[in-house]
C-alpha positions as a Markdown table, in Angstrom:
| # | Residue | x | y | z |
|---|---|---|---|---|
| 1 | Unk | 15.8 | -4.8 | 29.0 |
| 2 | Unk | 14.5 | -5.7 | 25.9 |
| 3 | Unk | 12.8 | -9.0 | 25.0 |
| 4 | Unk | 10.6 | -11.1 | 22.7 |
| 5 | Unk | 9.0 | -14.0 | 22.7 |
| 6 | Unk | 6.1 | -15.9 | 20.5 |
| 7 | Unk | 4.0 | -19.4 | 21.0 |
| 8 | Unk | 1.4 | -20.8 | 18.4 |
| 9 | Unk | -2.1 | -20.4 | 19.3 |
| 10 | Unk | -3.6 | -21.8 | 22.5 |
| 11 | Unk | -7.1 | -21.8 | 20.6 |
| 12 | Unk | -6.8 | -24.6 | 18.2 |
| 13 | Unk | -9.3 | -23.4 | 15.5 |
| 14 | Unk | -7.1 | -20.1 | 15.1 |
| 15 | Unk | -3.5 | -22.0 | 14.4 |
| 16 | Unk | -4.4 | -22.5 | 10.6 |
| 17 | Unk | -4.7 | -19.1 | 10.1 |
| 18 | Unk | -2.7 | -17.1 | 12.9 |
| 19 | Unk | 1.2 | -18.7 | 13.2 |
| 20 | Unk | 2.0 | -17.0 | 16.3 |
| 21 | Unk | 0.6 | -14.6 | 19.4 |
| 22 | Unk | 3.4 | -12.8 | 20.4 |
| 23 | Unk | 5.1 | -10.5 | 23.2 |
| 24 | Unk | 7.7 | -7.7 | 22.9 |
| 25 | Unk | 9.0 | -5.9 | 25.5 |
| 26 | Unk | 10.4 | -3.0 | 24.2 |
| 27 | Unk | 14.4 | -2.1 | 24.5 |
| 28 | Unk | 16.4 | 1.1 | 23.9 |
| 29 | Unk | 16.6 | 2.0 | 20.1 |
| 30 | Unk | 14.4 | 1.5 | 17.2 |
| 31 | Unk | 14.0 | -2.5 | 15.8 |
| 32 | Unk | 14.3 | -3.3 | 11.9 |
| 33 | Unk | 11.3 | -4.4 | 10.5 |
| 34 | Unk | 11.4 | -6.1 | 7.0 |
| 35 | Unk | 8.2 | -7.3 | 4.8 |
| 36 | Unk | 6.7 | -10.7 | 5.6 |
| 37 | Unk | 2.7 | -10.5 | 4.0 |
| 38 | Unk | 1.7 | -10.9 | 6.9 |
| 39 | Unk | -1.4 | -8.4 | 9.3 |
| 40 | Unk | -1.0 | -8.1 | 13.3 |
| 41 | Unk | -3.7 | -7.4 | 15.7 |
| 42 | Unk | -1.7 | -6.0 | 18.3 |
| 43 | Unk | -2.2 | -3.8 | 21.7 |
| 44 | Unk | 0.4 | -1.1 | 23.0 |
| 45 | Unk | 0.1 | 1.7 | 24.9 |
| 46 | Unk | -3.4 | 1.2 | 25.8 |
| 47 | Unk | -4.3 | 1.6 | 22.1 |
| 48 | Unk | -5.3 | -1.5 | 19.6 |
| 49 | Unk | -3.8 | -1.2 | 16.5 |
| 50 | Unk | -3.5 | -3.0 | 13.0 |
| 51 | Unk | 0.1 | -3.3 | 11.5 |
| 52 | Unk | -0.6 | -3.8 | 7.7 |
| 53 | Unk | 1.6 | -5.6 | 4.8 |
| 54 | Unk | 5.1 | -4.0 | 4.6 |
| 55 | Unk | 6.2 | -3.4 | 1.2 |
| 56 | Unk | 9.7 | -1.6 | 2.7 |
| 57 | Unk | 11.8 | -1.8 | 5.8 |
| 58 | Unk | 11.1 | 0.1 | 8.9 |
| 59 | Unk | 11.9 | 1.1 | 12.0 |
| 60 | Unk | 9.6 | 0.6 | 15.1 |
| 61 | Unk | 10.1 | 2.8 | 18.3 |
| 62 | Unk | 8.6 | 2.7 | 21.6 |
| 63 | Unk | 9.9 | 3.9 | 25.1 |
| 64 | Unk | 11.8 | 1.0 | 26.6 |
| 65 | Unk | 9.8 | -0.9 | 29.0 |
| 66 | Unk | 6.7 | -0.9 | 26.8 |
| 67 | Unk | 5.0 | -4.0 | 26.4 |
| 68 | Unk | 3.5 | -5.0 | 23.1 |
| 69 | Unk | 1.2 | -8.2 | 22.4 |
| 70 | Unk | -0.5 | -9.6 | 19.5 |
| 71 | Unk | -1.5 | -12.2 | 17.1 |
| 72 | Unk | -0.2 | -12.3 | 13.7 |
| 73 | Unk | -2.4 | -13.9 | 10.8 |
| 74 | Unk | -0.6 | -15.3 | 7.5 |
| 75 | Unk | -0.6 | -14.0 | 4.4 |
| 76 | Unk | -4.0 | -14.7 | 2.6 |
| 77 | Unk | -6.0 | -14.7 | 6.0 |
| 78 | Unk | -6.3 | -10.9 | 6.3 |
| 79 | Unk | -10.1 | -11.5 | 6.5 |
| 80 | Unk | -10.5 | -12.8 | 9.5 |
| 81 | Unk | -9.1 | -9.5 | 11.0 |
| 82 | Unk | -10.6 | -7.1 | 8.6 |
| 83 | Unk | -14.0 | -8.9 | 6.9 |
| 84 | Unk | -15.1 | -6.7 | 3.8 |
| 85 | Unk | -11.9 | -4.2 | 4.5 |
| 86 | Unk | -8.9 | -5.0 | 1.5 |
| 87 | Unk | -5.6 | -5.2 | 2.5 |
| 88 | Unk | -4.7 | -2.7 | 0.7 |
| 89 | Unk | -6.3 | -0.3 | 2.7 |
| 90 | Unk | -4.0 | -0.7 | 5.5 |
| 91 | Unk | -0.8 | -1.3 | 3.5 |
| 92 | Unk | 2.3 | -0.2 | 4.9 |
| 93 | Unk | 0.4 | 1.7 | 7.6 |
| 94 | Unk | -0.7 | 0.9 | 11.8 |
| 95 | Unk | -4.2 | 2.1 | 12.0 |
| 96 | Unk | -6.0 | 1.8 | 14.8 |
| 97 | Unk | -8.5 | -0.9 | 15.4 |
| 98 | Unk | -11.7 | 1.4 | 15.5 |
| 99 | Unk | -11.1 | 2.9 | 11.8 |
| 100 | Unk | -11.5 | -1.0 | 11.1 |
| 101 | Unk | -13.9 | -2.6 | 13.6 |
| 102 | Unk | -17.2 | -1.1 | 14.7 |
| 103 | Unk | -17.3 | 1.3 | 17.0 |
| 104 | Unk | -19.0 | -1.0 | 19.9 |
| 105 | Unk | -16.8 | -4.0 | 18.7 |
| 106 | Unk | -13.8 | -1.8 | 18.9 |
| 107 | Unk | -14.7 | -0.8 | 22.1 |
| 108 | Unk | -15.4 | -4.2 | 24.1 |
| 109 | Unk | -12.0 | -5.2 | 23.0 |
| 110 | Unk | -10.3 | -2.2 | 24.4 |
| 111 | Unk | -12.3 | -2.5 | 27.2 |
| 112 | Unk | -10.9 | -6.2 | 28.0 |
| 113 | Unk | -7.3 | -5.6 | 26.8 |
| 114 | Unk | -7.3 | -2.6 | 29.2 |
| 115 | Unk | -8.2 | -5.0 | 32.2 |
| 116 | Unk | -5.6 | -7.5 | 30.7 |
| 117 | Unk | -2.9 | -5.3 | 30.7 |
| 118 | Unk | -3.3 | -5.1 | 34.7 |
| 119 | Unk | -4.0 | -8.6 | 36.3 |
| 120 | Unk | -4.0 | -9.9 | 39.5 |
| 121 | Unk | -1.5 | -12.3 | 40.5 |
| 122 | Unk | -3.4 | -15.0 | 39.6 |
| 123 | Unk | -3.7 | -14.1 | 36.1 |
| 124 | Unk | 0.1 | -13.3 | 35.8 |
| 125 | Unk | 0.7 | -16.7 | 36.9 |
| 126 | Unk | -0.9 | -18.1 | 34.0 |
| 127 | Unk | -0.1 | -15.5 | 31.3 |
| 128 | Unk | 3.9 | -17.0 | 32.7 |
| 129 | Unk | 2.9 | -20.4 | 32.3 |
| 130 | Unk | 1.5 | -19.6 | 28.9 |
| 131 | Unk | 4.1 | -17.8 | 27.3 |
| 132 | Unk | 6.8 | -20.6 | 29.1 |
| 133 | Unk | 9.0 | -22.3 | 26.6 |
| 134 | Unk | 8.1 | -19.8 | 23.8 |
| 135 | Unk | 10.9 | -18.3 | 21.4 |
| 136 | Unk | 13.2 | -15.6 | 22.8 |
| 137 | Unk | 14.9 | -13.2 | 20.7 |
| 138 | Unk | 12.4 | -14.6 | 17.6 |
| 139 | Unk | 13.1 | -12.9 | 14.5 |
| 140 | Unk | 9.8 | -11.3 | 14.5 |
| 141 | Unk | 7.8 | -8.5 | 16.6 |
| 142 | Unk | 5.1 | -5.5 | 16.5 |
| 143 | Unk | 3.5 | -5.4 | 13.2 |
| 144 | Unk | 3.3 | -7.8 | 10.3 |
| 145 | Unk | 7.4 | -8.3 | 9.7 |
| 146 | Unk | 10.8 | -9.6 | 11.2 |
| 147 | Unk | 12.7 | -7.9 | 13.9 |
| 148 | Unk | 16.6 | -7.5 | 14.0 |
| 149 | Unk | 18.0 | -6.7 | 16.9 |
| 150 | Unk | 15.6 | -7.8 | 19.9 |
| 151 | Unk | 16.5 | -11.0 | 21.4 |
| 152 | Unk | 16.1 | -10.8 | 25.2 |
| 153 | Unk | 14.4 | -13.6 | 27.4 |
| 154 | Unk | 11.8 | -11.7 | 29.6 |
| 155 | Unk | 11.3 | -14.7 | 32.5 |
| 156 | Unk | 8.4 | -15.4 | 34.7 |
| 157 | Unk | 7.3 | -12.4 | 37.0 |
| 158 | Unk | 8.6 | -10.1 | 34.2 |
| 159 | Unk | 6.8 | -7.1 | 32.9 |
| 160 | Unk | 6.0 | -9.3 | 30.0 |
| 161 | Unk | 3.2 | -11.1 | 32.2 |
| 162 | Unk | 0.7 | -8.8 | 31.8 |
| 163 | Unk | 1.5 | -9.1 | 27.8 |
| 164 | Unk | 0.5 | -12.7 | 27.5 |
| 165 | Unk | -2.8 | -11.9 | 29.4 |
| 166 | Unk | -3.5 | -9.2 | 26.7 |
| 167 | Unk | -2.5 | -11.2 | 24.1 |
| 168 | Unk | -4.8 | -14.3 | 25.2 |
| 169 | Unk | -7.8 | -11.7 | 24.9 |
| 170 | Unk | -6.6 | -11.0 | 21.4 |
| 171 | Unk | -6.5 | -14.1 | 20.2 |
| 172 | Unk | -9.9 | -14.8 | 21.7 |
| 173 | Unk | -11.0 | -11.9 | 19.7 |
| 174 | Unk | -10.3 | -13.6 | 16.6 |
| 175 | Unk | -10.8 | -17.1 | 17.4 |
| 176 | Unk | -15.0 | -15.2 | 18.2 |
| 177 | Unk | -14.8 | -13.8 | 14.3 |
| 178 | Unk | -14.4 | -17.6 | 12.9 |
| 179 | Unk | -17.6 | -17.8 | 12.6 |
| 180 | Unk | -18.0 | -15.4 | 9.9 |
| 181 | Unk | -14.7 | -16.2 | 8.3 |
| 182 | Unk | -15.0 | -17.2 | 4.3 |
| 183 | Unk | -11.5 | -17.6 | 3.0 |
| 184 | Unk | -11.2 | -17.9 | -1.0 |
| 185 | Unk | -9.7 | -21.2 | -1.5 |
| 186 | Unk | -7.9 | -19.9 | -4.9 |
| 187 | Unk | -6.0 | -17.1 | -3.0 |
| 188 | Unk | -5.0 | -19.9 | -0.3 |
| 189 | Unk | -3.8 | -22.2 | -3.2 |
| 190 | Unk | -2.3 | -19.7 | -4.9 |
| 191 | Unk | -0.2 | -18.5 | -1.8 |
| 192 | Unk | 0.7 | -21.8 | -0.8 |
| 193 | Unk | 1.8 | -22.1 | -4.5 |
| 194 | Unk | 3.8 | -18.7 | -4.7 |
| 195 | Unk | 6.3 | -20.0 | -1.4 |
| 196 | Unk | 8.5 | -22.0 | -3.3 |
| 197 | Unk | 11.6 | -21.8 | -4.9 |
| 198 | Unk | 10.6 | -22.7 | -8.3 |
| 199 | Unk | 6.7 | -21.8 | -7.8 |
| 200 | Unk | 4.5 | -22.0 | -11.2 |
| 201 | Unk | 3.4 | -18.8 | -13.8 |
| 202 | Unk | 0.7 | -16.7 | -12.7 |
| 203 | Unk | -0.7 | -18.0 | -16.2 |
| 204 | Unk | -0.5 | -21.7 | -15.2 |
| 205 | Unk | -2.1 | -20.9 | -12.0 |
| 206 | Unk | -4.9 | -19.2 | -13.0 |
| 207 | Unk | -5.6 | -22.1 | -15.8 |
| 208 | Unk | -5.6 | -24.7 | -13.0 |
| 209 | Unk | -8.4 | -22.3 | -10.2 |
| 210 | Unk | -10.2 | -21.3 | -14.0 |
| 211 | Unk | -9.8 | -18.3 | -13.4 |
| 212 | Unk | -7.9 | -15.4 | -15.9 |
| 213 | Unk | -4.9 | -13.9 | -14.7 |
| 214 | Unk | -6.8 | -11.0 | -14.2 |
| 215 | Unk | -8.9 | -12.4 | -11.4 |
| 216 | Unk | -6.3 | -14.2 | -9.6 |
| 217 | Unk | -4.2 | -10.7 | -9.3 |
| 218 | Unk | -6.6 | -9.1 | -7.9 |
| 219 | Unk | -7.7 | -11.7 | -5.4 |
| 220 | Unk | -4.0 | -11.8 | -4.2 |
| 221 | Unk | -3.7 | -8.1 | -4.0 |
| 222 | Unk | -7.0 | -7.4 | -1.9 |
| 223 | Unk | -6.4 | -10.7 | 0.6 |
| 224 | Unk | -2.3 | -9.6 | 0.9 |
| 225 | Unk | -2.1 | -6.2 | 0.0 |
| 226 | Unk | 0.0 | -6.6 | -2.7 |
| 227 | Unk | 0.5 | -8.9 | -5.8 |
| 228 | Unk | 1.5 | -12.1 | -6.5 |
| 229 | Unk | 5.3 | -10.4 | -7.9 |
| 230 | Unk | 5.7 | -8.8 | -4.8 |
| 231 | Unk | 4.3 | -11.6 | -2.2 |
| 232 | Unk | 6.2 | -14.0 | -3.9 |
| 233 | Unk | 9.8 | -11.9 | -3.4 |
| 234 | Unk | 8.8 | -11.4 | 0.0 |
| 235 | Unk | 8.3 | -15.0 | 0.9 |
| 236 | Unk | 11.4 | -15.7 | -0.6 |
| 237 | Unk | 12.9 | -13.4 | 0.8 |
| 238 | Unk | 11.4 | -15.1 | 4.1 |
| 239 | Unk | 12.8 | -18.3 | 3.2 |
| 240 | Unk | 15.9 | -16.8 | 2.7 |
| 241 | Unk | 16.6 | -15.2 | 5.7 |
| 242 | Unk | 15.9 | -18.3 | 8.2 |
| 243 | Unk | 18.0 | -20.3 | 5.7 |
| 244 | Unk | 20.8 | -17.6 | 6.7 |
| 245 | Unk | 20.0 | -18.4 | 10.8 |
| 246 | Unk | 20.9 | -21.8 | 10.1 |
| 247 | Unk | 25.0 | -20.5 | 9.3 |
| 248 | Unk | 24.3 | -21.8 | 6.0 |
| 249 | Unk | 27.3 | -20.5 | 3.2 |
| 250 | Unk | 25.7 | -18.2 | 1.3 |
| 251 | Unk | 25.8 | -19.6 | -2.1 |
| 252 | Unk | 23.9 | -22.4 | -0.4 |
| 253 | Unk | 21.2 | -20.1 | 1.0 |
| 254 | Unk | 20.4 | -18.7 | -2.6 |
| 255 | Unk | 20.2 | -21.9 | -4.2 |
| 256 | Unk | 17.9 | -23.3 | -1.7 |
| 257 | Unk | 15.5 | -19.8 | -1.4 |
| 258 | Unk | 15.0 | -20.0 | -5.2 |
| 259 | Unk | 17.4 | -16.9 | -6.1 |
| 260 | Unk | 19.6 | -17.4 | -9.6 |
| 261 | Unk | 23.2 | -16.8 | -7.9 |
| 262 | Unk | 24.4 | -15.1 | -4.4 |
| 263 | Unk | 24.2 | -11.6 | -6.6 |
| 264 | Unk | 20.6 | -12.3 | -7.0 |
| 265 | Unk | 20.3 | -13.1 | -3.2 |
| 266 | Unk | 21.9 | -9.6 | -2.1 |
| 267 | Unk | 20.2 | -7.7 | -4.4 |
| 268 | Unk | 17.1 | -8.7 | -2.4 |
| 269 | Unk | 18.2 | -8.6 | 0.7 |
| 270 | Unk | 19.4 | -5.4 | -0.1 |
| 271 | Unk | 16.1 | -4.3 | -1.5 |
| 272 | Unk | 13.6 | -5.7 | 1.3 |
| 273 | Unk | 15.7 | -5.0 | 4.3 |
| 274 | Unk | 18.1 | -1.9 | 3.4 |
| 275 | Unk | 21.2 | -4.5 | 4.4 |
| 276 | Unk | 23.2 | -6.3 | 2.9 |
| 277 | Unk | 23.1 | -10.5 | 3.7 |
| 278 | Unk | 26.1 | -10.4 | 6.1 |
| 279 | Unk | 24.9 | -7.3 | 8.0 |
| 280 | Unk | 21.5 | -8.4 | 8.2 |
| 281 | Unk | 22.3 | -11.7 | 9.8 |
| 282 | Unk | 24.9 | -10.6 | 12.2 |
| 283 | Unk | 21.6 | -8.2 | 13.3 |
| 284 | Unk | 19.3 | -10.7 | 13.8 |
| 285 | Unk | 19.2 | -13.6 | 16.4 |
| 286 | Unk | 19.1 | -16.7 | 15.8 |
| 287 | Unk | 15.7 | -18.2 | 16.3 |
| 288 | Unk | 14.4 | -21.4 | 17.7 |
| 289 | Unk | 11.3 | -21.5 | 15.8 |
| 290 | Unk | 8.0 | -22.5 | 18.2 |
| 291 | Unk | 5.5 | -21.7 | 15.4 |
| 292 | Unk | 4.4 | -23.0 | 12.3 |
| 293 | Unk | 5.6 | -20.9 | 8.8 |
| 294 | Unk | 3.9 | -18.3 | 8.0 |
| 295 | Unk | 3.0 | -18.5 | 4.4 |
| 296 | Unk | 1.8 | -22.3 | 4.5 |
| 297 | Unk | -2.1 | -21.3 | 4.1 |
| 298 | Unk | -3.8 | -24.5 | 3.2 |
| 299 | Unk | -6.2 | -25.4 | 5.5 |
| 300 | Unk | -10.2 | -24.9 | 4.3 |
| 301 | Unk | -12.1 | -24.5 | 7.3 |
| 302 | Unk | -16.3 | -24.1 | 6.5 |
| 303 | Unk | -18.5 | -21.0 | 7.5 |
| 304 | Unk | -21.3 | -19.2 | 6.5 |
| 305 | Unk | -20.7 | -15.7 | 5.5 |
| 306 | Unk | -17.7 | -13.1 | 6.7 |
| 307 | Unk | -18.5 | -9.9 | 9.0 |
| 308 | Unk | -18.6 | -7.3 | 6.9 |
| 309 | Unk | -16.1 | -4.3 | 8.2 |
| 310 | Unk | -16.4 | -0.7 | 8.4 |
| 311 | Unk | -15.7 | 1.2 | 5.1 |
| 312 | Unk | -11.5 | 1.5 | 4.8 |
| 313 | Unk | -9.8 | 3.9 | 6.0 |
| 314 | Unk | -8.5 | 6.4 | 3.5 |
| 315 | Unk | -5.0 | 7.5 | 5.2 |
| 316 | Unk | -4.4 | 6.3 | 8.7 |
| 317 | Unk | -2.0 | 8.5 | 11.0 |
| 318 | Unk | 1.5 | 7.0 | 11.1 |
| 319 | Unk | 3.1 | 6.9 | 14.4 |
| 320 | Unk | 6.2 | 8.6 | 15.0 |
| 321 | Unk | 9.5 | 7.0 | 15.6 |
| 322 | Unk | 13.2 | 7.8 | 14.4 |
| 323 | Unk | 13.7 | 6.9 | 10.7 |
| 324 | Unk | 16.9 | 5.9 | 9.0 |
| 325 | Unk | 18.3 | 7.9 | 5.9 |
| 326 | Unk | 15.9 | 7.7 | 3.3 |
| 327 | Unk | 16.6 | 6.3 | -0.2 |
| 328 | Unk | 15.3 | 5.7 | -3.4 |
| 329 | Unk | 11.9 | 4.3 | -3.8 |
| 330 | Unk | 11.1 | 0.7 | -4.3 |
| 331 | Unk | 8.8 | -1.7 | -6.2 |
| 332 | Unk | 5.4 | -2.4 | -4.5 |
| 333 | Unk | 4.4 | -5.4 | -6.8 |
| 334 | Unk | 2.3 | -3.4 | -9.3 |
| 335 | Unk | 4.7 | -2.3 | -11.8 |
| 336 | Unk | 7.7 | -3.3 | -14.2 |
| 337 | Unk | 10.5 | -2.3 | -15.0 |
| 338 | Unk | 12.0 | -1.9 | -18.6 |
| 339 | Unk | 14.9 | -4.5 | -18.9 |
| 340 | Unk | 14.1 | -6.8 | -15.6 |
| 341 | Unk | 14.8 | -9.7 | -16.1 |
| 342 | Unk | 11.3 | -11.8 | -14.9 |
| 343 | Unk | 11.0 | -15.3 | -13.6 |
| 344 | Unk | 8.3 | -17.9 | -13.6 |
| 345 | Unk | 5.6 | -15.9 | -11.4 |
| 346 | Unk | 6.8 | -12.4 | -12.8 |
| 347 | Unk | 8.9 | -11.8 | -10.2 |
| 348 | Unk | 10.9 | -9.1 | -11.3 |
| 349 | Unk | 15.1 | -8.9 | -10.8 |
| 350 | Unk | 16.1 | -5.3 | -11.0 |
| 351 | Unk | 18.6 | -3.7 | -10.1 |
| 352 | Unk | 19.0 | -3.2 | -5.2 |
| 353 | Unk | 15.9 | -0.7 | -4.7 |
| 354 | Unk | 15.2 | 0.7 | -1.4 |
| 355 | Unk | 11.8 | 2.1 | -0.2 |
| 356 | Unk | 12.2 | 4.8 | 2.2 |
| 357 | Unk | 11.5 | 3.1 | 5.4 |
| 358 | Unk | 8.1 | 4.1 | 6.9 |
| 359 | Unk | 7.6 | 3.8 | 10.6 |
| 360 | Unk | 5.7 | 1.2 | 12.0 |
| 361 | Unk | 5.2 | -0.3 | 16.0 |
């Protein structure tokens, strides 16, 4: 039986960066992943693995029973995961951890998550008690985006037990690599700034960091993995969809998520999640959020320098898992379109794209 379930940090240094660690027990069928900026650490299969930014849907496969766990980091907080590494390098592909990490680094932690995934009773007792009261059937799972379809409660004594251990060694992981963790305030502000509904230009953000548009592009691009057009359609996007869990009429959803009219609002949906509104929420459960929001980076936490990754991988193997019909391509943030019409960040309204959906855990 499928399930999934999320709780905010137990370490507290590592809630202003990472909104969630999360467990997913795997059902029947592929889930429907959609873009949300953010990066997982995650461990399945006995393998550690790093879902980058999503610029498209996907679908995520794994034999049913499988147990997934991970921490996810918000959009902007990349760094911590993968020091010197951009974003980019990992966009809208699951490499594993030791293309990323050092090779002795990479191996501790599969060394720790491997004893994780089996404990004693002892430790499932307290991987239960951790992962008590968390969010079941959460609209989000493997890899850096929102799940439709899983929505299962997986109780104490399930096979999700050993998933909370694993995840608890994850987030320790990352809580360790604080120390070394810079973050660029302007790319924090700037996030922060883009989740809105009727966020400032790029031009009047850069005036207010000092900073030319230039700069501030590129910042974005290498701490998200894509630029501030794209980011800031996929966190409305976000904002959209849990509008839509509340039952919310969808004129009302629109106004409130920022979009012109409900045409605007399906032509997004459509383009970020291959649905249409109505289909998409009837997919997805409705949440009862246990985490903070993912895109609200503010906090400025002091350290000296950031550990410097290994260099970035050049094409990381995609797993394999059952793909929808493929269609045309879609807009990764970089380009325009002749005759869009383009809002305040440069957000461009075309006409419903759809990337063709690369697979992802």
């Amino acid at each position: 039986m499928g399930a999934y379930r999320e709780r905010p940090p137990g370490i507290r240094a590592l809630v202003a960066w990472a909104p969630c660690v999360w467990v997913r027990v795997a059902a029947p069928g592929a889930a429907l992943i959609t873009p949300d900026g953010c990066v997982d650490l995650y461990h399945a299969n006995g393998r550690l693995s790093v879902a980058g930014p999503d610029t498209s849907a996907r679908m995520a496969a794994f034999a049913p029973g499988t147990v997934i766990a991970g921490v996810r980091l918000r959009p902007g907080a990349s760094a911590l995961l993968l020091g010197d590494v951009p974003a980019t390098a990992i966009r809208d592909t699951q490499p594993d951890l030791p293309r990323l990490w050092s090779p002795a680094r990479a191996a501790t932690l599969a060394e720790d998550t491997a004893r994780a995934a089996t404990p004693d009773e002892e430790t499932a007792r307290a991987a239960t008690t951790a992962g008590a009261g968390t969010t079941a059937g959460a609209g989000t799972t493997a890899g850096a985006g929102t799940t439709a379809g899983a929505g299962t409660t997986a109780g104490a004594g399930s096979e999700a037990d050993g998933g909370w251990a694993v995840a608890a060694v994850l987030e320790r992981a990352l809580a360790a690599r604080l120390r070394g963790f810079v973050p660029d305030p302007a790319v924090l502000r700037v996030v922060a700034a883009l989740d809105g509904p009727r966020p400032p230009s790029l031009a009047a953000l850069a005036a207010g960091l000092g900073l030319s548009e230039r700069q501030v592009r590129r910042r974005i691009t290498d701490a998200v993995g894509y630029g501030p057009r794209t980011l800031h359609g996929v966190l409305r996007f976000r904002r959209a969809l849990a509008e839509a869990r509340t039952g919310a009429a969808w004129p009302e959803v629109a106004m409130r998520a920022g979009y012109s009219d409900q045409p605007h609002l399906t032509r997004e949906f459509r383009r970020w999640s291959g649905r249409t509104p109505t289909a998409l929420r009837r997919a997805t459960p409705t949440p009862t959020p246990t985490a903070p929001h993912r895109a609200a980076v503010t906090p400025t936490p002091t350290a000296p320098h950031r550990h410097a990754g290994s260099p970035a991988p050049t094409a990381p193997r995609r797993d394999s898992v059952a793909l929808p019909p493929t269609a045309p391509r879609g807009d990764t943030g970089g380009h325009t379109r002749t005759g869009a019409r383009q809002d305040a960040v440069g957000t461009m309204h075309t006409a419903p794209r759809r990337d063709a959906v690369s697979p992802r855990p």
